[in-house]
GUDO-227105 format. One record per residue (C-alpha): x, y, z; chain; residue in three letters. Coordinates in steps of 0.2 Angstrom, whole numbers. Example, Ala and Ser with C-alpha at 12.3 -4.5 7.8 and 13.67 -1.06 7.14 Angstrom:
% residues 2
[site [62,-22,39],A,ALA];
[site [68,-5,36],A,SER];
% end
This chain:
% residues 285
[site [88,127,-7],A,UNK];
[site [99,115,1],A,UNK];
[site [85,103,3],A,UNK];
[site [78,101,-11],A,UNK];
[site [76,85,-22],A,UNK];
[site [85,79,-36],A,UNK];
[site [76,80,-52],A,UNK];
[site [79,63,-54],A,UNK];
[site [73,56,-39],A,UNK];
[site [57,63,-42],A,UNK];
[site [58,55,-61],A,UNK];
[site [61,39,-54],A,UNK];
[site [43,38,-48],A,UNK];
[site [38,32,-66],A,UNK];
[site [47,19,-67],A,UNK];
[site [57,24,-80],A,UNK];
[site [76,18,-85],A,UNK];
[site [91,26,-82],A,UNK];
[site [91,34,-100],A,UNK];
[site [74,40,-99],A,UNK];
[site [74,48,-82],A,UNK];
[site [89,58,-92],A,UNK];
[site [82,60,-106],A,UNK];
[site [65,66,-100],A,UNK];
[site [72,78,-86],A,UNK];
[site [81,87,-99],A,UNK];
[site [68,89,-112],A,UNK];
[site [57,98,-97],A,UNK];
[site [72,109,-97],A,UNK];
[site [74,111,-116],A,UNK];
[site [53,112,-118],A,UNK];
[site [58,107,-139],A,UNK];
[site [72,99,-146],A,UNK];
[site [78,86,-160],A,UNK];
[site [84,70,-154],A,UNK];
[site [104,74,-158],A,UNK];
[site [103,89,-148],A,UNK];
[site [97,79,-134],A,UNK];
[site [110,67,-135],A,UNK];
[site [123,80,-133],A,UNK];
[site [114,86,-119],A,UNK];
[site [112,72,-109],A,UNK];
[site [129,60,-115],A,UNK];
[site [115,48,-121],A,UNK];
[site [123,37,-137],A,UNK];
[site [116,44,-153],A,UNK];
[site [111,25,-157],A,UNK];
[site [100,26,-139],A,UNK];
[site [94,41,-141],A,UNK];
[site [80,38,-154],A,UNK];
[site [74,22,-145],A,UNK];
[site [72,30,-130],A,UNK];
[site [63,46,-135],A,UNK];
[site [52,32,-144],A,UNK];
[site [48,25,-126],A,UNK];
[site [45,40,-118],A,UNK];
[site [31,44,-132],A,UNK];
[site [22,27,-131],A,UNK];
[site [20,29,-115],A,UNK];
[site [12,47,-116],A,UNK];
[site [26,59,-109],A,UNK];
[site [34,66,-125],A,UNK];
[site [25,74,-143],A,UNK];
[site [34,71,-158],A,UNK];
[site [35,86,-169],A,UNK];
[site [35,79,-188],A,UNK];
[site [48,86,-198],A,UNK];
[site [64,86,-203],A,UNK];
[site [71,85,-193],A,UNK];
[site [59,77,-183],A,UNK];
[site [57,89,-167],A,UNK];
[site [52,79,-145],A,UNK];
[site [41,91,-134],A,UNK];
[site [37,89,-114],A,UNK];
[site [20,84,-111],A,UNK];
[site [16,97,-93],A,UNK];
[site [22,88,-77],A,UNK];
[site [2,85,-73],A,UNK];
[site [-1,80,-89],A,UNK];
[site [14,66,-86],A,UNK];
[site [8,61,-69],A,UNK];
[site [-7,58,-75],A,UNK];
[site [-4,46,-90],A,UNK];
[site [9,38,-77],A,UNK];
[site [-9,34,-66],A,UNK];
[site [-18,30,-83],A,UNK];
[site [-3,17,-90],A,UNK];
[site [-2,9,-72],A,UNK];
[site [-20,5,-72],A,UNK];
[site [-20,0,-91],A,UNK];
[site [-5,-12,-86],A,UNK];
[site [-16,-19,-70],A,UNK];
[site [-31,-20,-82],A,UNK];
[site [-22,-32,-93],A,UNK];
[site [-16,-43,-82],A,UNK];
[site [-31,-45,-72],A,UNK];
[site [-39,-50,-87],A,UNK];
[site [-24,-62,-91],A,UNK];
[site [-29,-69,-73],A,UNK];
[site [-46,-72,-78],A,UNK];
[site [-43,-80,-94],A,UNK];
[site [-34,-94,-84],A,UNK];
[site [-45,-95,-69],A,UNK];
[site [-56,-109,-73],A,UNK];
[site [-43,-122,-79],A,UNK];
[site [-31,-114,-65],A,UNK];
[site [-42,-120,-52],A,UNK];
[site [-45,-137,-60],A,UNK];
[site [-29,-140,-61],A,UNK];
[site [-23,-135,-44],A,UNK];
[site [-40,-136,-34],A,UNK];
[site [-38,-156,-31],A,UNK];
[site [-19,-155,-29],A,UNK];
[site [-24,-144,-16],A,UNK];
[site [-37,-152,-8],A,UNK];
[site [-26,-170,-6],A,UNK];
[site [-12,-160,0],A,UNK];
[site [-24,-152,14],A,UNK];
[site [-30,-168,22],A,UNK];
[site [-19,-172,29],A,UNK];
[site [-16,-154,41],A,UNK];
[site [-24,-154,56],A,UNK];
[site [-34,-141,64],A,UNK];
[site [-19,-134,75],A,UNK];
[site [-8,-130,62],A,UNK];
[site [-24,-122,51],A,UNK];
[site [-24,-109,64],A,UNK];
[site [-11,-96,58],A,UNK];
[site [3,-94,48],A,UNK];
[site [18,-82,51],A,UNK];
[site [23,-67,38],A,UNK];
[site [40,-55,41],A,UNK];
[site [35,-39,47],A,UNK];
[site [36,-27,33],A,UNK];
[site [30,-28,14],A,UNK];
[site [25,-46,18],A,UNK];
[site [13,-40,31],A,UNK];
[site [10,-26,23],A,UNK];
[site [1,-36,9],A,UNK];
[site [-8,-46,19],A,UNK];
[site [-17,-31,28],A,UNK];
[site [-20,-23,11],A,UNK];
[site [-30,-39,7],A,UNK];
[site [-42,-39,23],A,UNK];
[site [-45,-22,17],A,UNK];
[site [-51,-25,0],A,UNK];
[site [-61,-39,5],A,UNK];
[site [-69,-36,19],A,UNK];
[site [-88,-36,16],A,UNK];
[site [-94,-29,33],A,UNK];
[site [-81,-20,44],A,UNK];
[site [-60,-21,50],A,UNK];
[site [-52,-16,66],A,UNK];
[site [-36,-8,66],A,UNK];
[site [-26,-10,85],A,UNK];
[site [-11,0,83],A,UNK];
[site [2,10,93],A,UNK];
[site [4,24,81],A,UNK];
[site [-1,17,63],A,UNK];
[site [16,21,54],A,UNK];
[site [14,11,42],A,UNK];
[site [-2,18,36],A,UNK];
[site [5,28,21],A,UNK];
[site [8,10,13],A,UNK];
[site [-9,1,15],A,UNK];
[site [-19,18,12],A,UNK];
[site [-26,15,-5],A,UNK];
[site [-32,-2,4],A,UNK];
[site [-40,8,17],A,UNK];
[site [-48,21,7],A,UNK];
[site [-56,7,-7],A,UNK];
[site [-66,-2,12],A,UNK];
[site [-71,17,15],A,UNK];
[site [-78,20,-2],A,UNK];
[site [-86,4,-2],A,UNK];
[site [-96,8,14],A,UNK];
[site [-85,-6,27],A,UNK];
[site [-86,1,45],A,UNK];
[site [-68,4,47],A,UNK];
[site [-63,8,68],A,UNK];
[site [-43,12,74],A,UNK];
[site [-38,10,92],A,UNK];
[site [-24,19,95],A,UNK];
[site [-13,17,113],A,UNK];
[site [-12,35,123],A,UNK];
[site [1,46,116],A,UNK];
[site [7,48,133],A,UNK];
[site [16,29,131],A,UNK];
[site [24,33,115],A,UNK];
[site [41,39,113],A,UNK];
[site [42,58,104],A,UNK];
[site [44,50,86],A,UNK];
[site [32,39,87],A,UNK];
[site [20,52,96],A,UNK];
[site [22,64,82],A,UNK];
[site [20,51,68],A,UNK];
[site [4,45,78],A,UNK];
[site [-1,65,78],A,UNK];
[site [-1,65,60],A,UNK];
[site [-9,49,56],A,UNK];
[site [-25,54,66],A,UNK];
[site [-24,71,55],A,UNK];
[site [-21,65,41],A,UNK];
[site [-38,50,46],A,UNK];
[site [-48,64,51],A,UNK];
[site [-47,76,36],A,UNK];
[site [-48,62,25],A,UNK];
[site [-60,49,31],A,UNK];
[site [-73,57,44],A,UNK];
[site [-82,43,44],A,UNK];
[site [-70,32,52],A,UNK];
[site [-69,31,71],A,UNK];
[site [-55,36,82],A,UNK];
[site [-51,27,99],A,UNK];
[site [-36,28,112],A,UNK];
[site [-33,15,123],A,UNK];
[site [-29,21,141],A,UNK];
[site [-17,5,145],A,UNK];
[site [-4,-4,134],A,UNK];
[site [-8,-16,122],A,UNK];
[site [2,-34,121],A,UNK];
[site [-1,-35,103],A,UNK];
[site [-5,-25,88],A,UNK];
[site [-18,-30,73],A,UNK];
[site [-29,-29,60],A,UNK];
[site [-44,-38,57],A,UNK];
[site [-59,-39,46],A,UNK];
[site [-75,-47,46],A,UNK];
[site [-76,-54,64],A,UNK];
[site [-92,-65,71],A,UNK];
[site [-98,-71,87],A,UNK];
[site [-104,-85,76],A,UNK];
[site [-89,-91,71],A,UNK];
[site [-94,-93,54],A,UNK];
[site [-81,-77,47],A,UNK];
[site [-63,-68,50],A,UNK];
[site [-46,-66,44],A,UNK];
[site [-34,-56,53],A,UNK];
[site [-15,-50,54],A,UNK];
[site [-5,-47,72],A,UNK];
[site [9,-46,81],A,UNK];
[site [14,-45,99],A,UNK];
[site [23,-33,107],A,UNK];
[site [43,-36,108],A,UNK];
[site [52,-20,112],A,UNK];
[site [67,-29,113],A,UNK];
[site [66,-34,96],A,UNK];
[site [70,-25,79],A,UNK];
[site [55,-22,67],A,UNK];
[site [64,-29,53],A,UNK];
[site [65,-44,63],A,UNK];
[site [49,-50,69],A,UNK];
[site [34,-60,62],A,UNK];
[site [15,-57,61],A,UNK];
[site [3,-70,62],A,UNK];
[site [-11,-73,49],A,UNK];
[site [-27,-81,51],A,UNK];
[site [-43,-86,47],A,UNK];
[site [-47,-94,59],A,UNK];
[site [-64,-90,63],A,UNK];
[site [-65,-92,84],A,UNK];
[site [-48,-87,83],A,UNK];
[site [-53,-69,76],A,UNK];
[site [-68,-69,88],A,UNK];
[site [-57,-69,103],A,UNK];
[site [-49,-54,96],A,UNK];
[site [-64,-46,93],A,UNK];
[site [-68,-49,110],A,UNK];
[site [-52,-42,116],A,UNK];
[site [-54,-25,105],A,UNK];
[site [-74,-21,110],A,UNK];
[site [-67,-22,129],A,UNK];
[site [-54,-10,127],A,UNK];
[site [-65,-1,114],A,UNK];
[site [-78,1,129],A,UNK];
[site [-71,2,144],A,UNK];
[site [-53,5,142],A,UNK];
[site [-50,23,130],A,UNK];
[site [-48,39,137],A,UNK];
[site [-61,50,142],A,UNK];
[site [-54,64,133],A,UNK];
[site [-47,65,113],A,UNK];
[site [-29,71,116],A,UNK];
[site [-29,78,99],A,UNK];
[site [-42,92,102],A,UNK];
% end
């Protein structure tokens, strides 16, 4: 078919290099091979071509045959996207322990630098800082996720951005947080974003039942995620941004805080619309 994916693209989900992706999309093809053969199959220099087969066996995608000559089998697909998981979390595993080993002179070193330099900031400044909308804000909302203790609002027009801060998501589920989305009424949205809106609330309710599903019956003036908010002003942190049509995406800024009465009002603001401002009837049923 006309559509269909490169090979290669697909490879390039495990990070691999140039040589590899080659290397390892021809050996699927091949299923058994010695390591000249392969280099005449894929241009790869004969002085590459051992080194390379060598990475793709450390990292679990390749069996090498002894022999001689020595002979580089395919692991399965599953089999590959699986020690791809496995080597990921190996990698994360090892540098969170690299993190930990430091963490104690880390924050006597830098606690008091910290603590002079902050004396001088004055409340007003303390209450947000700005982050470009994106991967940036992105990372910040993946945070208030996984480490929220007790619960985080989502407001949102259609959640596009979902896809990118799931794993987050998923972890506060697991973890038991009480996780709620406002959505605006579909019947504001333009067709694109209706239909990604459509399939995010699909894809919430086959996945995470437990999670509850809201549409506001009015427009919202700004858009956010929050975590942890209290009416005693003693916890928050949130991300948001207001909405600006005019504006690109790419260009805006959200705001971050932790500001505890500052996340309060906003809490304020979302059990309101929560309450008395959603539509009566779901208009995905």
């Amino acid at each position: 078919m006309d559509d269909e994916r490169d090979p290669i693209d697909l490879l390039e989900t495990l990070d691999l290099t140039e040589y590899e992706e080659r290397a390892l999309n021809r050996l699927i093809e091949l299923g058994r091979t010695t390591a000249p053969d392969l280099s005449e199959a894929t241009g790869i220099p004969k002085a590459r071509i051992y080194g390379v087969l060598d990475e793709l066996a450390d990292a679990g995608y390749v069996k090498v045959i002894p022999g001689r000559p020595k002979r580089y089998q395919p692991k399965s697909p599953e089999t590959i996207l699986d020690r791809a998981v496995e080597n990921r979390r190996q990698a994360y595993e090892s540098y969170r322990s690299d993190i930990e080993d430091v963490r104690e002179e880390f924050l006597e070193t830098f606690g008091p630098l910290y603590e002079r330099a902050s004396e001088d900031i004055s409340p007003t400044e303390e209450l947000f800082h700005v982050v470009d909308v994106g991967d940036p804000s992105e990372a910040e909302t993946r945070s208030l996720y996984r480490e929220a203790d007790e619960r985080v609002d989502v407001l949102t027009k259609s959640f596009e951005y979902f896809e990118s801060v799931e794993p987050a998501f998923a972890d506060a589920a697991e973890r038991g947080r009480d996780l709620r989305v406002l959505f605006l009424d579909p019947s504001f949205l333009s067709a694109e974003n209706a239909a990604v809106q459509e399939r995010t609330v699909t894809r919430l309710r086959e996945r995470y039942p437990g999670v509850a599903l809201r549409f506001s019956a009015t427009r919202l003036p700004w858009r956010g995620t929050f975590a942890d908010p209290s009416l005693e002003y003693d916890s928050g942190r949130a991300v948001l941004l207001v909405e600006e049509e005019e504006i690109p995406l790419h260009k805006r800024q959200a705001a971050v805080t932790e500001n505890p009465s500052f996340v309060a009002g906003l809490e304020r603001y979302f059990e309101l619309t929560w309450e008395y401002d959603t539509l009566e009837t779901d208009p995905y049923s």
